[in-house]
mmJSON file of the N, C-alpha and C atoms, coordinates in Angstrom:
{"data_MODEL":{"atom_site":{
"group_PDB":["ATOM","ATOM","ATOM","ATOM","ATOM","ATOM","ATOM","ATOM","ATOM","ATOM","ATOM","ATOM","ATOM","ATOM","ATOM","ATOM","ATOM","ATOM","ATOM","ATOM","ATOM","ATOM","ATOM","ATOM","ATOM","ATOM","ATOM","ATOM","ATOM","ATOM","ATOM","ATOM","ATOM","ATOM","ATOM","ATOM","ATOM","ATOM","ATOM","ATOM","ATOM","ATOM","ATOM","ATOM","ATOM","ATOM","ATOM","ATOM","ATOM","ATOM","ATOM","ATOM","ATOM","ATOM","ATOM","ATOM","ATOM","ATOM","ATOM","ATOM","ATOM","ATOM","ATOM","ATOM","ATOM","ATOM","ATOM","ATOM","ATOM","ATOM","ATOM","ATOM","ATOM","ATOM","ATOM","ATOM","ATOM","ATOM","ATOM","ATOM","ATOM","ATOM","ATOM","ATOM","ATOM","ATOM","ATOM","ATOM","ATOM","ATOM","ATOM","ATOM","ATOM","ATOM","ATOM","ATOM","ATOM","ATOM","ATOM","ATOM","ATOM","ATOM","ATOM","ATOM","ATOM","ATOM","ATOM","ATOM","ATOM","ATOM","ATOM","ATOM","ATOM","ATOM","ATOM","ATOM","ATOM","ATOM","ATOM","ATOM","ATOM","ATOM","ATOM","ATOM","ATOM","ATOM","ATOM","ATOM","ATOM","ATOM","ATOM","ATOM","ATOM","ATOM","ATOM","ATOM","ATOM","ATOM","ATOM","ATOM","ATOM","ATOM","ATOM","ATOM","ATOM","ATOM","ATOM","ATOM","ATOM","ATOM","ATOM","ATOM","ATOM"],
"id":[1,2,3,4,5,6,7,8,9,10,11,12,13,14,15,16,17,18,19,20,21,22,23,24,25,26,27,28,29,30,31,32,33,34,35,36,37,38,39,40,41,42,43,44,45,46,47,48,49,50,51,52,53,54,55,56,57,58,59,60,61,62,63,64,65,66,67,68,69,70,71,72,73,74,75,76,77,78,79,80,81,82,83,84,85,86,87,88,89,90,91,92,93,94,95,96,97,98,99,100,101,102,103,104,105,106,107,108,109,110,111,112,113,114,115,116,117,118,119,120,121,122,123,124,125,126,127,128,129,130,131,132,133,134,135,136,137,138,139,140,141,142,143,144,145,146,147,148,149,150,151,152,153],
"type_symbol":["N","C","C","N","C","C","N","C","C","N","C","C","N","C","C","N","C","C","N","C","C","N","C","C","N","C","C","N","C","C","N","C","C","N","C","C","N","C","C","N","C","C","N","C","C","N","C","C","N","C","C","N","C","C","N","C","C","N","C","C","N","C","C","N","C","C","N","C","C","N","C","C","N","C","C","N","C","C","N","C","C","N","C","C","N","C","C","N","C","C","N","C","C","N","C","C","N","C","C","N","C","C","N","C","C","N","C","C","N","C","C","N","C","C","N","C","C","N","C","C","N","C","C","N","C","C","N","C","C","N","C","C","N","C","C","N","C","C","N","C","C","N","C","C","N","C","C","N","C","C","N","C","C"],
"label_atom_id":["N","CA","C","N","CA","C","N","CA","C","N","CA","C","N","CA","C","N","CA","C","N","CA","C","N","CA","C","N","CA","C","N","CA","C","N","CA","C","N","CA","C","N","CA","C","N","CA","C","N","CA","C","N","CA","C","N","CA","C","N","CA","C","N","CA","C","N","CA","C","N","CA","C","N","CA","C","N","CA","C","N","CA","C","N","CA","C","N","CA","C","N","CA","C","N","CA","C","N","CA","C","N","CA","C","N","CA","C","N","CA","C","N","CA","C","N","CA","C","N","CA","C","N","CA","C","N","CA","C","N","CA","C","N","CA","C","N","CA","C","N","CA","C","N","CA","C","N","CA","C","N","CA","C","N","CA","C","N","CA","C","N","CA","C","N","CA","C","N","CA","C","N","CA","C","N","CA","C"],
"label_alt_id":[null,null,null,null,null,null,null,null,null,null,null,null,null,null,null,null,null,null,null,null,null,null,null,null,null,null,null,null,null,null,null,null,null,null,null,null,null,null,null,null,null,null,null,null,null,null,null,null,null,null,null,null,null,null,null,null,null,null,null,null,null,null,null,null,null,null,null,null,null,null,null,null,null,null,null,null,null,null,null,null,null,null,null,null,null,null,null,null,null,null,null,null,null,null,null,null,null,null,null,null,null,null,null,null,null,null,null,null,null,null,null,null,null,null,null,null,null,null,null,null,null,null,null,null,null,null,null,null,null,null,null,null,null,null,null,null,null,null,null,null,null,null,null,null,null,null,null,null,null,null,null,null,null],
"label_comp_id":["UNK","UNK","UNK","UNK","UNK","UNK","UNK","UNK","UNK","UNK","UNK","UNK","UNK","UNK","UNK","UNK","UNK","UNK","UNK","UNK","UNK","UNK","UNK","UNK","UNK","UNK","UNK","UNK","UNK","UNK","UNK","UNK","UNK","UNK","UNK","UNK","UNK","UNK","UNK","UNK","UNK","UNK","UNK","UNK","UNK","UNK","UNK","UNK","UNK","UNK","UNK","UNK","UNK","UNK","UNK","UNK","UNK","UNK","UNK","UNK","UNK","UNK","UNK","UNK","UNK","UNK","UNK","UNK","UNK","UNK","UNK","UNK","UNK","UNK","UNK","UNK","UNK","UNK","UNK","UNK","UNK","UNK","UNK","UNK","UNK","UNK","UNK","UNK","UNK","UNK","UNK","UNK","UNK","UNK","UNK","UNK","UNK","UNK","UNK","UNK","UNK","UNK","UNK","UNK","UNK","UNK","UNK","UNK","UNK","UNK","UNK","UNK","UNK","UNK","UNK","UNK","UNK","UNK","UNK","UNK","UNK","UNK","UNK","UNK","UNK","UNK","UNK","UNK","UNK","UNK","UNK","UNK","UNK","UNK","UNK","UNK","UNK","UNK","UNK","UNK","UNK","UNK","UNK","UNK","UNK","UNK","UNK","UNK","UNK","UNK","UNK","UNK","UNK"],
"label_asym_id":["A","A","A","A","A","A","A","A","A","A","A","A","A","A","A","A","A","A","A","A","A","A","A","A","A","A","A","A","A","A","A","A","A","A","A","A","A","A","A","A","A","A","A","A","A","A","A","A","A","A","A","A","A","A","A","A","A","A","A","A","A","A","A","A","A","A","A","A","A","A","A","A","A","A","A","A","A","A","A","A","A","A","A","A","A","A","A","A","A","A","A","A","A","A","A","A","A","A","A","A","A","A","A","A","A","A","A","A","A","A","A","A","A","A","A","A","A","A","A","A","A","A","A","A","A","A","A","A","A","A","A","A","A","A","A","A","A","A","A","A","A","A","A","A","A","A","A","A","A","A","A","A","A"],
"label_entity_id":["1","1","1","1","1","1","1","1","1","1","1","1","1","1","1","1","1","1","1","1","1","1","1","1","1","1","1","1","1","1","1","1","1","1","1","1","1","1","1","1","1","1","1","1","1","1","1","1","1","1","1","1","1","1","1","1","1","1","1","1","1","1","1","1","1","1","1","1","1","1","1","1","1","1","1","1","1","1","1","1","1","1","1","1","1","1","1","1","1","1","1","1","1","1","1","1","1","1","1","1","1","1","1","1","1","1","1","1","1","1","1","1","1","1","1","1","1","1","1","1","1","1","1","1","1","1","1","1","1","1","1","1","1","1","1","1","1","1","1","1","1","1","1","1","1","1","1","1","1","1","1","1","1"],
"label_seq_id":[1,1,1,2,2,2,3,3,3,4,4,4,5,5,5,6,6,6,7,7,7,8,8,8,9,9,9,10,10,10,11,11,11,12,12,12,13,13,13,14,14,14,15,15,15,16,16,16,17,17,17,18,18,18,19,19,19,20,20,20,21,21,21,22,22,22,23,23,23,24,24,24,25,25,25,26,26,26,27,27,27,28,28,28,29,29,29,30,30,30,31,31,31,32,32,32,33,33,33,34,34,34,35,35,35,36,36,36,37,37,37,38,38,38,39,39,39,40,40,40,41,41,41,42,42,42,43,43,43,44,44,44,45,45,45,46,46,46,47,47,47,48,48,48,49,49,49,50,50,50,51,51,51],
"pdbx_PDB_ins_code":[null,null,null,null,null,null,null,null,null,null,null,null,null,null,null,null,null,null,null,null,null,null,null,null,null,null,null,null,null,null,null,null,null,null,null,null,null,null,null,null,null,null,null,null,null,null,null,null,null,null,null,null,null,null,null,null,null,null,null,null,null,null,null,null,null,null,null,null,null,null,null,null,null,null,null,null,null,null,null,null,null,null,null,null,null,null,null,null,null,null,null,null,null,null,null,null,null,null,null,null,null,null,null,null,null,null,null,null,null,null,null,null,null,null,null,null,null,null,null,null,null,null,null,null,null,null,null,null,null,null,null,null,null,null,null,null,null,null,null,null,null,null,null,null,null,null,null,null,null,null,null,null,null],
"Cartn_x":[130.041,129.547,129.999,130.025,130.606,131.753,132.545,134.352,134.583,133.499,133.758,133.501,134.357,134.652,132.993,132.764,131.125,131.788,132.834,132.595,132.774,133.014,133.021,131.675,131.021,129.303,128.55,129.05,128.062,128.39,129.755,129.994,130.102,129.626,129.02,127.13,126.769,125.323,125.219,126.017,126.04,126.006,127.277,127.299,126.036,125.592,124.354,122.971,122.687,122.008,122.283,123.257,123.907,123.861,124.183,123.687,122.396,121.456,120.081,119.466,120.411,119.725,119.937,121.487,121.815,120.972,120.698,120.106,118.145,118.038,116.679,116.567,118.113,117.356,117.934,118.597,119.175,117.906,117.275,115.546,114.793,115.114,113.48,113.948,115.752,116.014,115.873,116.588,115.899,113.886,113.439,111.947,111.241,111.979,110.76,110.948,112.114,112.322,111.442,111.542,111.127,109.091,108.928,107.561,106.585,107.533,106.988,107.426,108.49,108.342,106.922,106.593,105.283,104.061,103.963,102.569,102.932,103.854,103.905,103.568,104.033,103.424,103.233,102.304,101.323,101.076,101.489,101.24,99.709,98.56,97.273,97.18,97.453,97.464,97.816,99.053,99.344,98.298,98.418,97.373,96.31,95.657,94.215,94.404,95.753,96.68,96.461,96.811,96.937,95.746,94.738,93.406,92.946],
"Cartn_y":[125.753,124.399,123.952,125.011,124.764,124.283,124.664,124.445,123.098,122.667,120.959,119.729,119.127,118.444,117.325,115.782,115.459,114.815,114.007,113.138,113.717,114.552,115.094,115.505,116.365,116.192,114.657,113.58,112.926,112.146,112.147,111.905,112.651,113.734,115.005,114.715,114.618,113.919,112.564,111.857,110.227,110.441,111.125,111.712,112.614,113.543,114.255,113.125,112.252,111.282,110.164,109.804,109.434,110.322,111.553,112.526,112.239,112.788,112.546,111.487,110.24,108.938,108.841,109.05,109.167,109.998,111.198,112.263,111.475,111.573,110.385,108.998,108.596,107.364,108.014,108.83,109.68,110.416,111.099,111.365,110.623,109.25,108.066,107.54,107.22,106.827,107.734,109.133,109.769,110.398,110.025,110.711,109.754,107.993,107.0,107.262,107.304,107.607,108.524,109.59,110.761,111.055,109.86,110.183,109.093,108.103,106.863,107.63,108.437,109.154,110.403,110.541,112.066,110.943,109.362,108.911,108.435,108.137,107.522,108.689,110.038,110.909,112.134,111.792,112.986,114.357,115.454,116.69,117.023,116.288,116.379,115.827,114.974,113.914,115.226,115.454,116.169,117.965,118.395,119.38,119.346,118.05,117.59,116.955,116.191,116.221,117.902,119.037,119.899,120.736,120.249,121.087,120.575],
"Cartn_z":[62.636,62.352,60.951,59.91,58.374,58.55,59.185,58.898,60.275,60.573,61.502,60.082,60.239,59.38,59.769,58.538,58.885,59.664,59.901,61.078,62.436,62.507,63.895,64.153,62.823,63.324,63.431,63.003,63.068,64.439,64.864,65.832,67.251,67.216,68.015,67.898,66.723,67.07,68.086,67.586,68.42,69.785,70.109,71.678,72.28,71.464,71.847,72.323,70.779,71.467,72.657,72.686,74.561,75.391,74.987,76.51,76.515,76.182,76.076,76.469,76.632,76.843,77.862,78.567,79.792,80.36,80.364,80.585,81.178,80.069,80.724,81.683,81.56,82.703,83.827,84.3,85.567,85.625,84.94,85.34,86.076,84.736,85.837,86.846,87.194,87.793,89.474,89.194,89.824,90.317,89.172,89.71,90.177,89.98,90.704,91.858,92.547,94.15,94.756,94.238,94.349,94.416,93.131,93.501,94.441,94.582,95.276,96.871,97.217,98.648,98.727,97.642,97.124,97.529,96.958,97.23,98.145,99.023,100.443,101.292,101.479,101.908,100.914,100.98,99.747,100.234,100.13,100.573,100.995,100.517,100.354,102.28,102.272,103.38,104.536,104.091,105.277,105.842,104.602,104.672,105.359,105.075,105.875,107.129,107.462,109.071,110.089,108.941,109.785,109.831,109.155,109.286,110.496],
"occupancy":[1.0,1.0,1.0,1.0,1.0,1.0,1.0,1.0,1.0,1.0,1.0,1.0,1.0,1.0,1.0,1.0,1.0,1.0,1.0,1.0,1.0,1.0,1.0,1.0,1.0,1.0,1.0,1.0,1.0,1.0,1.0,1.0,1.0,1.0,1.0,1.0,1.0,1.0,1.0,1.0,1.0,1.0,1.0,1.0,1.0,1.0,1.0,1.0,1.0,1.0,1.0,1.0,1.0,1.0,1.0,1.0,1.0,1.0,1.0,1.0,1.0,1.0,1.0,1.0,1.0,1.0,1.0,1.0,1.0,1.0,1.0,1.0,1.0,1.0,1.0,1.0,1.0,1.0,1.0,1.0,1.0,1.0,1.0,1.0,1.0,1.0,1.0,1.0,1.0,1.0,1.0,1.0,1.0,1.0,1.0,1.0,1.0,1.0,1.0,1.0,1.0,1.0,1.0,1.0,1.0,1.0,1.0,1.0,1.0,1.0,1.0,1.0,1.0,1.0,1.0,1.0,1.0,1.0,1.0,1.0,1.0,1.0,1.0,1.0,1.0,1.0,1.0,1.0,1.0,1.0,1.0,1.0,1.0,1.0,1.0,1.0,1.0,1.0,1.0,1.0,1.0,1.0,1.0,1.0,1.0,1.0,1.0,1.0,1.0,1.0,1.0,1.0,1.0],
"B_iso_or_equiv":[0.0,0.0,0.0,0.0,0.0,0.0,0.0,0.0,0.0,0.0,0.0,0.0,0.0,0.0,0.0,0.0,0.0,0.0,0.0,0.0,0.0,0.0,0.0,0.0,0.0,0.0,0.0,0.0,0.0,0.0,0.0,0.0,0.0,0.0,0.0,0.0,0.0,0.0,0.0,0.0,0.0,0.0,0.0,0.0,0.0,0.0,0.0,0.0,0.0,0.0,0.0,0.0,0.0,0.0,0.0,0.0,0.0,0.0,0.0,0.0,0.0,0.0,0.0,0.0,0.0,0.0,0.0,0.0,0.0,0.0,0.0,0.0,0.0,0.0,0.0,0.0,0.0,0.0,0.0,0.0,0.0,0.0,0.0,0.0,0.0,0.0,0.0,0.0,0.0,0.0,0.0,0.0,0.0,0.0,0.0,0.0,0.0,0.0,0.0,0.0,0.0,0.0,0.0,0.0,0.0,0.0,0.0,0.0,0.0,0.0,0.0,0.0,0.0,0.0,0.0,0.0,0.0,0.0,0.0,0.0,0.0,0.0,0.0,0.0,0.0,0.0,0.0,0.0,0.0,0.0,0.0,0.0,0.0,0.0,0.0,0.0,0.0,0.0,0.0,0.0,0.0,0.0,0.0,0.0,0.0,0.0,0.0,0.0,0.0,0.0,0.0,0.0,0.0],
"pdbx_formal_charge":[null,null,null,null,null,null,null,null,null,null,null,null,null,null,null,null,null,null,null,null,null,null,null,null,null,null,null,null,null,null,null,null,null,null,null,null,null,null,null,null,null,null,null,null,null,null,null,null,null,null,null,null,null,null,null,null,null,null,null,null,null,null,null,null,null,null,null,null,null,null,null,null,null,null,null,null,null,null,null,null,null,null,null,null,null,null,null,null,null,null,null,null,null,null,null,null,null,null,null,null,null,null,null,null,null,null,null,null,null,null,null,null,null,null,null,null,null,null,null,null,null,null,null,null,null,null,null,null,null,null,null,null,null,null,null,null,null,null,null,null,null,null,null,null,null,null,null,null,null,null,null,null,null],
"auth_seq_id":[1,1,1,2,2,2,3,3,3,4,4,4,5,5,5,6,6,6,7,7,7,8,8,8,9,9,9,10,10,10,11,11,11,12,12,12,13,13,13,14,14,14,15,15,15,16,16,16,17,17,17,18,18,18,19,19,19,20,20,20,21,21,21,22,22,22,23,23,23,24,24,24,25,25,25,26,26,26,27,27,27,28,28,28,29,29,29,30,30,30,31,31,31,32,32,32,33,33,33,34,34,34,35,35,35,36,36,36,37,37,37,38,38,38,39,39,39,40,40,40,41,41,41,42,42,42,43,43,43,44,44,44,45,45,45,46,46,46,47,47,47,48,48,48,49,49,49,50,50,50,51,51,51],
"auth_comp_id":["UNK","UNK","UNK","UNK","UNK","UNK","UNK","UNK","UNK","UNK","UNK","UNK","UNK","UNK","UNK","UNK","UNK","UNK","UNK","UNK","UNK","UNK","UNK","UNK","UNK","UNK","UNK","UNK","UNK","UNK","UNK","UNK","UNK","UNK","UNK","UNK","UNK","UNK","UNK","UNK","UNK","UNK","UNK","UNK","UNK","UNK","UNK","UNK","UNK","UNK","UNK","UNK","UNK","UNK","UNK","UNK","UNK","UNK","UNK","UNK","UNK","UNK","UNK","UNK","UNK","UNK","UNK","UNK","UNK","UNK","UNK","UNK","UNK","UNK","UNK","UNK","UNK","UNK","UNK","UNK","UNK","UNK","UNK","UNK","UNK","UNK","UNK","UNK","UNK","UNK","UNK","UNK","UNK","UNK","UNK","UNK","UNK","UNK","UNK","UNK","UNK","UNK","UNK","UNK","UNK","UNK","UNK","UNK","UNK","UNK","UNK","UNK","UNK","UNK","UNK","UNK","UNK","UNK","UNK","UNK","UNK","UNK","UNK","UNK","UNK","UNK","UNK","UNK","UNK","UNK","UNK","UNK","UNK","UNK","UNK","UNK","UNK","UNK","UNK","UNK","UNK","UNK","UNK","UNK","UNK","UNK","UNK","UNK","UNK","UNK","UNK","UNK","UNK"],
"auth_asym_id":["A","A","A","A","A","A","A","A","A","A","A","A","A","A","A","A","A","A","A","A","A","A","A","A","A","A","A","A","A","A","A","A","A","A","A","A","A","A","A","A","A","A","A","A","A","A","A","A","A","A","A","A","A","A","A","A","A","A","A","A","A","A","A","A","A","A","A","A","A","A","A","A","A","A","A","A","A","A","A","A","A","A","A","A","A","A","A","A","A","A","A","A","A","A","A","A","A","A","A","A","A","A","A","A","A","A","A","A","A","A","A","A","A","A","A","A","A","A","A","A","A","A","A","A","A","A","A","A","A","A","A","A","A","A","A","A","A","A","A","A","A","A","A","A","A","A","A","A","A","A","A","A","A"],
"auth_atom_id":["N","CA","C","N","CA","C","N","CA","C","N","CA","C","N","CA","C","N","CA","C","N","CA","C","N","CA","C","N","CA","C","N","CA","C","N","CA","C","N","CA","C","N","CA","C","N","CA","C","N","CA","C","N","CA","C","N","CA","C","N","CA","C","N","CA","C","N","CA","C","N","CA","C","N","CA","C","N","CA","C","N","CA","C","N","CA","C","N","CA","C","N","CA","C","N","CA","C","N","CA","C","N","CA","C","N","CA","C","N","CA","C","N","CA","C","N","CA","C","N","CA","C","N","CA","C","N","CA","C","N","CA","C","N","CA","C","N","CA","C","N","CA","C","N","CA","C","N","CA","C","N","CA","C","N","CA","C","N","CA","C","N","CA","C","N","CA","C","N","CA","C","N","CA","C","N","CA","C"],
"pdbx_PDB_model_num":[1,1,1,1,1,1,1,1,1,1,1,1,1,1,1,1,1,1,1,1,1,1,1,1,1,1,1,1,1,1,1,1,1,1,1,1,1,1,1,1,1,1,1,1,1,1,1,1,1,1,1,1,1,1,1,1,1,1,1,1,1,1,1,1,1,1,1,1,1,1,1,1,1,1,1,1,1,1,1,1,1,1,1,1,1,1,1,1,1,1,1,1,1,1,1,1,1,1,1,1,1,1,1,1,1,1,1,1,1,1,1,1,1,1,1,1,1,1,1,1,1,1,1,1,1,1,1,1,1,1,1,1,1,1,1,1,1,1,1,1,1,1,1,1,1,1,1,1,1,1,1,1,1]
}}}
């Protein structure tokens, strides 16, 4: 990390914080789907279906 010159760290930070940002809306973008199919059918629901 000593012998990277600063702009390559500060421009290796910049990119880190864009991964990270990217990184989070591919989350929400992925987990709203995901949990709006969980409260449309809720594992609870079904459990008490099969009791």
């Amino acid at each position: 990390m000593h012998a990277l010159p600063r702009v390559i760290r500060k421009t290796g930070f910049l990119w880190a914080l864009v991964a990270v940002g990217a990184f989070q809306g591919l989350l929400i973008t992925w987990m709203l789907p995901t949990q709006s199919l969980n409260f449309n059918n809720p594992p609870q629901s079904v459990r008490a279906g099969n009791r």
